[in-house]
C-alpha positions as CSV (number, residue, x, y, z in Angstrom):
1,X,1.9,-11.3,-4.5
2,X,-1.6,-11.3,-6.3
3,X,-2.4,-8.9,-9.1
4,X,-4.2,-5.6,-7.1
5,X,-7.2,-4.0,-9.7
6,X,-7.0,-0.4,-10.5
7,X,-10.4,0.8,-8.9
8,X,-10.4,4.0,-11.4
9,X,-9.2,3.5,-14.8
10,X,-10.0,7.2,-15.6
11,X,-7.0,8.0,-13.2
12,X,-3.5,7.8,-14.5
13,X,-2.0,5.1,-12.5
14,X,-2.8,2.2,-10.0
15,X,-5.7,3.4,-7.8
16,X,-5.9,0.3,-5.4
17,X,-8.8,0.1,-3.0
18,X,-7.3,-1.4,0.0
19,X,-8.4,-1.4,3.3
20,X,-5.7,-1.8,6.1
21,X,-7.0,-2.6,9.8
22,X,-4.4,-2.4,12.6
23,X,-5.0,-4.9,15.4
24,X,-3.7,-4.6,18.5
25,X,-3.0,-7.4,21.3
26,X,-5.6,-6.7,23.6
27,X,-8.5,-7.1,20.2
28,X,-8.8,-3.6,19.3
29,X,-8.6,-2.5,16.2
30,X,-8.7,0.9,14.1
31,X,-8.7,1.5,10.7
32,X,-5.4,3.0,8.9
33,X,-5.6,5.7,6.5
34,X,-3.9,7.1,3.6
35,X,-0.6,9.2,3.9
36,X,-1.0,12.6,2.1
37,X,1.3,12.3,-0.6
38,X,2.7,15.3,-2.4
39,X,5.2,16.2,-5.1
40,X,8.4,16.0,-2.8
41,X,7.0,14.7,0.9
42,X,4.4,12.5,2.5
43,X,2.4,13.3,5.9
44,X,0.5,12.1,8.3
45,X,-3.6,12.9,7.8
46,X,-4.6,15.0,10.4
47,X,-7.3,12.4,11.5
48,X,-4.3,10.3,12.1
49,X,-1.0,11.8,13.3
50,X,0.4,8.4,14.7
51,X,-0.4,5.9,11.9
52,X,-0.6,5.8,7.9
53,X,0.0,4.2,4.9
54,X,1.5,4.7,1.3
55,X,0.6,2.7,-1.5
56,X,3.6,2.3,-3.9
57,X,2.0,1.7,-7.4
58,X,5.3,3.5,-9.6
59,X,7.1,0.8,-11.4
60,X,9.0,2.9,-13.8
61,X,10.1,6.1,-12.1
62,X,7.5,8.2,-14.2
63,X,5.8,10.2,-11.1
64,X,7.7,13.5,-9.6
65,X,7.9,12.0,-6.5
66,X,10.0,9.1,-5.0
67,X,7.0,8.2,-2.0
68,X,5.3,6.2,-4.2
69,X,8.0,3.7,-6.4
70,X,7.8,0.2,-5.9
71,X,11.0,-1.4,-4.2
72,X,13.5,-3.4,-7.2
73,X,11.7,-6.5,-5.0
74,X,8.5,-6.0,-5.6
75,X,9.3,-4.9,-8.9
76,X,11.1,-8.6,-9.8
77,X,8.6,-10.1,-8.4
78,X,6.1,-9.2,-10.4
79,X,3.7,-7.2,-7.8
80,X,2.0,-3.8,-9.0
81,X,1.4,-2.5,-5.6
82,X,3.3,-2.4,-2.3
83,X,2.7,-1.1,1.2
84,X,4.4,1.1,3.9
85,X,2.7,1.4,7.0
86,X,4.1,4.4,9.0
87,X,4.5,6.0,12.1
88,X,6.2,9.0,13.7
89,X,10.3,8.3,13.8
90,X,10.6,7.1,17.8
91,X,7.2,5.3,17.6
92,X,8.0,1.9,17.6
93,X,5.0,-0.5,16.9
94,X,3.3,-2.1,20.3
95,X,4.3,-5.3,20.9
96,X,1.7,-8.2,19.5
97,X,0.5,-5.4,17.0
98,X,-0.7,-6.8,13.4
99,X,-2.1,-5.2,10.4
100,X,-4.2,-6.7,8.2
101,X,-4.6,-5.7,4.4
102,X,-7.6,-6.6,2.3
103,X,-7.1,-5.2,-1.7
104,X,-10.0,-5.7,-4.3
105,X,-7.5,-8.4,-6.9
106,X,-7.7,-9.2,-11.0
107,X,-5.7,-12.6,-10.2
108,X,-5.1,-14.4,-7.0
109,X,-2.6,-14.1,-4.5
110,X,0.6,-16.3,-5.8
111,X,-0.3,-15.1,-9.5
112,X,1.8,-12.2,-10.7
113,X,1.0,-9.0,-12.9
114,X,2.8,-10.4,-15.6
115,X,1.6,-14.3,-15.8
116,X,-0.3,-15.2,-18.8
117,X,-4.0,-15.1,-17.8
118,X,-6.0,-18.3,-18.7
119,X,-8.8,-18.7,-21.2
């Protein structure tokens, strides 16, 4: 993982600014937005019913909702964000289909959260 900077500190929580690009086989590519997260559910945007994606940023269990905890994995390893990409149940992603995902960091990729910083 690298160590993904909280773009507004006057939020509570991780707010990562990540942009994720979906890339099909044939070259084209479209941007992929934000779920709509609420209290108990996620959804789809309604400039994008097919494709989404949730930032996990909850280490600890201390939002209401489950849609945004980290996995025990990512967790272990030290990361402070993790990505789900999703799509409707049934829609299976096309075949040679990649996503790419740029996040603004505080350390580089292969440094943890938790490492002691230099200096």
């Amino acid at each position: 993982p690298g160590c993904v900077a909280d773009h507004d500190d006057d939020e509570p929580g991780l707010q990562p600014n990540c942009r994720l690009v979906e890339r099909d086989a044939a070259g084209g590519e479209r941007i992929v937005p934000r779920c709509k997260l609420g209290d108990s559910t996620w959804s789809f945007p309604g400039t994008s019913p097919e494709l989404c994606y949730r930032p996990l940023v909850d280490d600890a269990g201390d939002t209401p909702t489950i849609w945004d905890d980290l996995s025990r994995q990512c967790v272990t390893q030290g990361a402070n964000l993790e990505l789900v990409v999703e799509r409707p149940e049934g829609m299976a992603e096309p075949a040679g289909t990649t996503v790419e995902v740029q996040c603004e960091l505080t350390r580089p990729v292969g440094e943890t959260c938790d490492a002691p910083e230099d200096g």
